[in-house]
N, C-alpha and C positions, 0 to 999 in steps of 0.2 A: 384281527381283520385280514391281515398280509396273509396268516396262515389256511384261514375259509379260502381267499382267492389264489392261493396256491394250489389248494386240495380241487376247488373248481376247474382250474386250468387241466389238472393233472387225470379227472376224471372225463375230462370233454377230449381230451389226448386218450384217453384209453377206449372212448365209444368211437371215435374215428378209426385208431389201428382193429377193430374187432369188425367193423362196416363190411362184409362181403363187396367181392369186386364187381362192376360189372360183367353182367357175361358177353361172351365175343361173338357179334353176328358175323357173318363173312356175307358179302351179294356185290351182285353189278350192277349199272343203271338196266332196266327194263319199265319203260312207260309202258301203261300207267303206277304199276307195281312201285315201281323205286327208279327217282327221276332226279336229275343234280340240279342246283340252282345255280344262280350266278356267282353264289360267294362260295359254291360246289359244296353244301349241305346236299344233301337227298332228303327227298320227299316223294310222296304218293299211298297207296293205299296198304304194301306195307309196310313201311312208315307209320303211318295214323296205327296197323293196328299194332306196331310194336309199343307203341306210345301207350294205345288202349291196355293193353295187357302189363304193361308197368303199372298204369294205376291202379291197377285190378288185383294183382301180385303183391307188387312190392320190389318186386324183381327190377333191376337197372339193368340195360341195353346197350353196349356201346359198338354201333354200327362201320363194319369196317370195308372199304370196294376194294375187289380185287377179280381180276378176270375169274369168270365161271369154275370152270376148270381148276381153278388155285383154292379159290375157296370150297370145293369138292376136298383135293387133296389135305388141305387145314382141320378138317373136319376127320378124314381117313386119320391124319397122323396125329390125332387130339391135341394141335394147337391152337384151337377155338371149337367153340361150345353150341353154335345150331347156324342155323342158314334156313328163310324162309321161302317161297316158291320152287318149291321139292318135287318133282318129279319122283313118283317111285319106282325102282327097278330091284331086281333080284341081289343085282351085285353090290350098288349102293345099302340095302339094307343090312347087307354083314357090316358095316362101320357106319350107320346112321341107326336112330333110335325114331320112327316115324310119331307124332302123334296120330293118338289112332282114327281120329276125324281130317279130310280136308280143309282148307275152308274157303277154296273156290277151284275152278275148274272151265278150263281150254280147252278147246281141237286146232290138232295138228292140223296145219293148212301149206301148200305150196302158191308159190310166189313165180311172176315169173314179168316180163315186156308183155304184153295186150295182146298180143298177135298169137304170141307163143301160149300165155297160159288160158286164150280162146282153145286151144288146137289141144289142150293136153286133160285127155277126158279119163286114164285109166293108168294106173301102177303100171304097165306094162310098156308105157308108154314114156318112163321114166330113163327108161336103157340108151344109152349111149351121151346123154346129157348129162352136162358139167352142174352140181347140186351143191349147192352153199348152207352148211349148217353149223350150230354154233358146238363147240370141242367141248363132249360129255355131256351135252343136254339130250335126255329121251324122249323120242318122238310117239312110235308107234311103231310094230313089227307088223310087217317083214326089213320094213324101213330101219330099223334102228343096228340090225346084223347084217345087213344086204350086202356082201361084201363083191357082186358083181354091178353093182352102182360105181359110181364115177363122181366120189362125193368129197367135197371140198373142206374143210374147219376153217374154222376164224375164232376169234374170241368174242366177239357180238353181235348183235341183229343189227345194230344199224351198221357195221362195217358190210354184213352181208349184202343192205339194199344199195348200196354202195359202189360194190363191185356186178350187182347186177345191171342197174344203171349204166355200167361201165363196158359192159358187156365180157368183164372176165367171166360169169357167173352165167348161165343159163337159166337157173331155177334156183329158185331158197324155201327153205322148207324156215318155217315158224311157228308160232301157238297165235290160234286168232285175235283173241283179246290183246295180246301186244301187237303185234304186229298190223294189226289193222288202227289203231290209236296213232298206231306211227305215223302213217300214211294219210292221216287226217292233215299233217303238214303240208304246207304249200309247195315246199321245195320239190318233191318226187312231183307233184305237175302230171298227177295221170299217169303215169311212165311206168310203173306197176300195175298189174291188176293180180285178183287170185284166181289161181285156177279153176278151170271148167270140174276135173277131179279134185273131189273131196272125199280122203278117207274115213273110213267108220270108225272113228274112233276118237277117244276123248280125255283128256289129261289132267286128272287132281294134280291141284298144287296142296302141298304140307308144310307142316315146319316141321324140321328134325334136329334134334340132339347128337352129338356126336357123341358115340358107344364111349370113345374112352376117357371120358370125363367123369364119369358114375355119377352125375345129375340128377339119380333121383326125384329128388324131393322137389328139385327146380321146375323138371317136366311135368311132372304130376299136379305143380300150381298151374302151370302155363295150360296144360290140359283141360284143367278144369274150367278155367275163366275164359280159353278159348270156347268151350261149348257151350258155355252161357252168355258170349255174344252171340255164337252161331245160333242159340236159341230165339235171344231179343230181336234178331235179325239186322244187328248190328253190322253186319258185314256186307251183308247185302245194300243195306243204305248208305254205306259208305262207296262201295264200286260205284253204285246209281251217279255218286257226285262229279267222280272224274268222266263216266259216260257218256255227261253233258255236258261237259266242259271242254276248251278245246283244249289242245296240246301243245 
């Protein structure tokens, strides 16, 4: 009997050393997407769907914050394995692996005091104002290379609305579904509005794999089960929740 419960211990010891690791998300808070709580978990809609796609896989998640911009680099320099509300651009796609579906989708919006973004009806009208956006997030072109703009970094949206409030900031450029959730808070008190200009354009978010992991077989689950949410219209019903909820 000693010997069955040796050979037992010894084989439940060898199914744990063989358990693939978690894979490494990299992200920052962005309401409603990914939101910290009070014992600083994050939560929100991805969140729920990295959850969903665990049970759907099999695949383990292990969610890590770290300003935008780091977890870009993380990903460049393959030490962690995807990052979710993906903006796509030319240059990120030489070191990201995009899935080939979004699975949801913003427009760039600028931000501004009431007065000002009444007054601010066209791109051109952008020129000489101080513009608050966040280091390595893609907007929309001409916006994104504009290098006679007068355009500020920070590491998050809400440090942006922040400094607008403040009046370091003139304008902040964001994606409307975050940025307007935010604003749903009491604290801004009206003190923001969006701008009269709205450009034509419109920003899928993805999830991407970092090229230098060779994940394979990882992406190609994640793929799959992500488009048969997006089919059940699982994703959709899940935004709806936080929609109507406040902030």
């Amino acid at each position: 009997m000693r010997l069955f419960w040796l050979a037992l211990l010894l084989l439940s010891a060898q199914l744990k050393a063989v358990e693939p690791a978690p894979l490494l998300v990299m992200t920052d808070v962005w309401p409603p997407f990914r939101m910290q709580g009070a014992e600083g978990a994050l939560h929100g809609l991805d969140i729920d769907l990295l959850n969903q796609l665990s049970l759907r896989t099999g695949l383990r998640f292990e969610v890590q914050r770290a300003p935008w911009a780091r977890g870009l680099a993380a990903l460049q320099q393959g030490k962690a394995d995807l990052m979710t509300g993906l903006a796509k651009t030319p240059e990120r796609e030489g070191y990201i692996d995009y899935l080939p579906q979004p699975y949801y989708a913003c427009a760039p919006r600028f931000y501004a005091a009431p007065a000002q973004a009444a007054a601010l009806r066209s791109y051109a009208e952008l020129a000489g104002l101080s513009i608050g956006y966040v280091l390595e997030s893609a907007y929309f072109q001409p916006f994104d290379s504009d290098a006679t703009l007068r355009k500020v970094a920070v590491n998050n949206e809400v440090q942006l609305l922040e400094m607008l409030v403040r009046g370091r900031l003139q304008v902040v450029i964001g994606t409307d579904c975050q940025v307007d959730y935010e604003l749903r808070d009491k604290r801004w008190n009206g003190r923001i509005a969006k701008a009269a200009f709205e450009p034509q354009a419109h920003t899928d978010l993805y999830i991407g794999f970092s090229r230098e992991r060779g994940l394979t077989a990882e992406y190609q689950k994640v793929a799959e089960a992500l488009e048969q949410l997006r089919r059940e219209g699982w994703v959709t019903n899940a935004a709806r929740r936080y929609q109507s909820a406040q902030p």
